[in-house]
C-alpha positions, 0 to 999 in steps of 0.5 A: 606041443603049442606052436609059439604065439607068433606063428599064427601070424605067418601064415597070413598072407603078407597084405593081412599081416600088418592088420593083426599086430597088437598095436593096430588091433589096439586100434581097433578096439579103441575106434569102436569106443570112439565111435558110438558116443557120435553116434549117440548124439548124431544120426540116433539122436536125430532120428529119435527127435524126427519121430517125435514130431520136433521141427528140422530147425530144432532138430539141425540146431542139435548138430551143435552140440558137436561142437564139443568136438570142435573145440576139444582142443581148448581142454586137450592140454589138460589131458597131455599135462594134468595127473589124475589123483589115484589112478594117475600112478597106473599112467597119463594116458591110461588113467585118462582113458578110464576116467572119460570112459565112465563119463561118457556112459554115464552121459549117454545113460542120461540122454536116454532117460531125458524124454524130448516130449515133457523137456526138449532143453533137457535132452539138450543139456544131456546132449552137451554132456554126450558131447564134451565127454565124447570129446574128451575121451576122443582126446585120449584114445587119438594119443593113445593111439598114435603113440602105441603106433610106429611110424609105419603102422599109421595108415594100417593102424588108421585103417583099424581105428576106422574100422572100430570106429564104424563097428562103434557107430553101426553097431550102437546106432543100429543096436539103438534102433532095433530096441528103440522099437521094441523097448524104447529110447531109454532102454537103447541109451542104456544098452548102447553105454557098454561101448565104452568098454572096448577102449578102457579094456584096451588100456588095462591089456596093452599098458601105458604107450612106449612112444609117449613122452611126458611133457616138462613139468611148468613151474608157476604160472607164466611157464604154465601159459606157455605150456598151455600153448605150446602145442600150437606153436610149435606147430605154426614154426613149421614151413607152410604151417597156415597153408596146411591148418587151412587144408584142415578146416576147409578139406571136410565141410562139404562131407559133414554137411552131407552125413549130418542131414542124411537121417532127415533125408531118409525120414523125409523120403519114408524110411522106417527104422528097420530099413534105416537099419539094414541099409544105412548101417548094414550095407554101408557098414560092408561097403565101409569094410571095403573101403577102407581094405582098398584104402590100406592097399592104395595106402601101401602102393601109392604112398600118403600123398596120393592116397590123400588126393583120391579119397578126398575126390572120392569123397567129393563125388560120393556127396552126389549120390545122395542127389541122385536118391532124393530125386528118385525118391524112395526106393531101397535099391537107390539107398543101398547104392547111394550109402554103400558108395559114400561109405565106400569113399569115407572107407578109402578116406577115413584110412589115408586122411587120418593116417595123415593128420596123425603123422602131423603131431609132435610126439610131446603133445599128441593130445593138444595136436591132433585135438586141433587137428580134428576139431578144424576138419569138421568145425566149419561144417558142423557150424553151417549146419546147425545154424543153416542147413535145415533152412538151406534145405526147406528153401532148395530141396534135397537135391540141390543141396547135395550137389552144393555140398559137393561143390563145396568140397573141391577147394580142399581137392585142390589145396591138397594137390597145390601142396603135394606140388609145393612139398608141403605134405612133406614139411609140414609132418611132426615127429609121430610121422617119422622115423627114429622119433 
């Protein structure tokens, strides 16, 4: 006789057995969807376009196609209020989730048939699709997965859906790699579109979320701009409201420029694909495992506010060792210490600040709000470097600007430790972070 379903579960150890309840590996599946679009239009593509002789101008301009991401939050409304015809009877969210799925593929196909040699705007134009796809199909997995979340599985199910996320993004940039130099650029966007699925699956096996909650319907248009902003304002009637959306924009800058230059570093010091491969994906990928096991633990023991605090030093400190590696030069032993130690640091943060952002939403519009939320923690960065960076770093060199990129990251060090004095990490947290919502 089959012993009952739940069982298995009792006998894992107790710190292992949050991480396999149905809701956080949800998570999971979902992170992995969310993190091979970025992918697509981040490192890959800024290796594809460094091998094909484009310029670090033009190549650093490309991060604003990113911008996307940044500004999701214009169209998340639409995602929260707008009913899908035909599928939209199966559920808000999982009518969304499938609809931007297909999108997303269908974008990252055309990427990859876009050839930068014969029509760089080409690849541009494919871009921007990859991104406003991505970005909306981030919109709808984020609610998605904070409303299937209880409150007290958000760091764990953080954890998961970083876990997913950078299963996604290794797996489809080094899968993108690997038949990129066996059967070209084409054939790898092709391959890597599958990634899609893991989500859209997700929403056909554990159905519409039960903490979701249908927004009012507007009824003409002046109820219908008030709806549209409603999201926003609600969030500014919160104490300290303007300190915390401020920790947003300004807490990640210094990370984003450094991750988005990383590739041009690694081709610059002679990297191959196959060593980009095994070391920046593979070894960063294991030491990302353990960051963001180590950040569930820190989580659990110390509580949201501390856990935030350590990882953004961590994340801060880790921005140096890529100085340390563009010094030394090439040397494979100091790429796999530089990028197991920033994936270690993103692993620790990835797990705490997103626990945190998630818990600052309003159940009534998950969507709108923690697009906002999202978009601000990267959006200063991402500007600065598409439209500065590449000549940032012909001007000072590797070196230099990794050091500056870490200084840059300690006003939102500090704002974080001034509020955790004030109480404002406290206040300042939406009913998706509380009990009894």
């Amino acid at each position: 006789m089959s012993e009952p379903r739940s069982d298995w579960r009792a006998r894992l150890p107790a710190g292992l057995r949050p991480y396999f309840e149905s809701a956080p590996l949800a998570a999971l599946f979902l992170g992995i969807s969310s993190g091979f679009g970025f992918a697509m239009i981040g490192a890959t593509l800024t290796t594809r376009l460094a091998q094909h002789g484009i310029t670090k101008s033009a190549v650093t301009a490309f991060a604003l196609t990113f911008l996307a991401y940044n500004f999701k939050f214009l169209w998340a409304p639409i995602v929260d209020n707008v009913r899908l015809p035909l599928i939209g009877r199966y559920g808000q969210r999982r009518s969304w989730l499938w609809a931007t799925g297909v999108a997303v593929m269908a974008a990252v196909v055309w990427l990859g048939l876009a050839d930068p040699d014969e029509a760089l705007y080409m690849v541009a134009l494919a871009a921007i699709a990859v991104g406003i796809a991505g970005a909306t199909f981030d919109i709808i997995i984020d609610a998605y997965r904070i409303e299937l979340l209880e409150p007290r599985q958000l760091g764990v199910g953080s954890g998961m859906s970083q876990y997913g996320w950078r299963i996604g993004a290794a797996a489809a940039g080094a899968l993108a790699l690997v038949i990129a130099q066996r059967a070209g650029w084409a054939a790898a966007y092709m391959a890597c579109a599958a990634f899609a699925l893991p989500a859209m699956l997700v929403g056909v096996v554990m159905g519409e979320p039960k903490r979701h909650r249908e927004p009012a319907k507007p009824h003409g248009l002046t109820e219908a701009i008030v709806a549209y902003f409603s999201p926003l304002t609600e969030f500014l009637k919160r104490q300290g409201a303007l300190v915390v959306l401020l920790f947003v924009l300004i807490h990640k800058i210094g990370d984003t420029l450094a991750n988005l230059t990383l590739r041009l570093l690694f081709q610059d010091l002679g990297f191959n694909n196959d060593e980009i491969a095994f070391y920046d994906v593979g070894i960063g990928f294991v030491c990302l495992l353990v960051g963001v096991f180590v950040g569930g633990v820190i989580y659990t023991r110390l509580g949201m506010k501390r856990s935030v605090l350590i990882s953004l030093v961590l994340m801060a400190i880790s921005n140096l060792s890529f100085a340390g590696l563009a010094a030394a030069g090439h040397t494979n032993l100091g790429m796999a210490a530089a990028v197991g130690f920033e994936n270690f640091a993103s692993g620790i943060g990835g797990v705490t600040v997103v626990a945190y952002l998630s818990a600052l939403c309003n159940l009534r519009f998950t969507a709108s709000q923690y697009a906002l939320l999202s978009a601000l923690a990267s959006i200063a960065g991402r500007v600065l470097t598409g439209t500065t960076v590449g000549a940032l770093i012909d001007a000072i060199g590797y070196v230099y600007f990794y050091v500056l990129t870490t200084i840059i990251a300690l006003p939102g060090v500090v704002l974080f430790w001034l509020m955790m004095r004030s109480g404002l990490a406290d206040l300042s947290l939406g009913s998706a972070g509380r009990n009894g919502d």
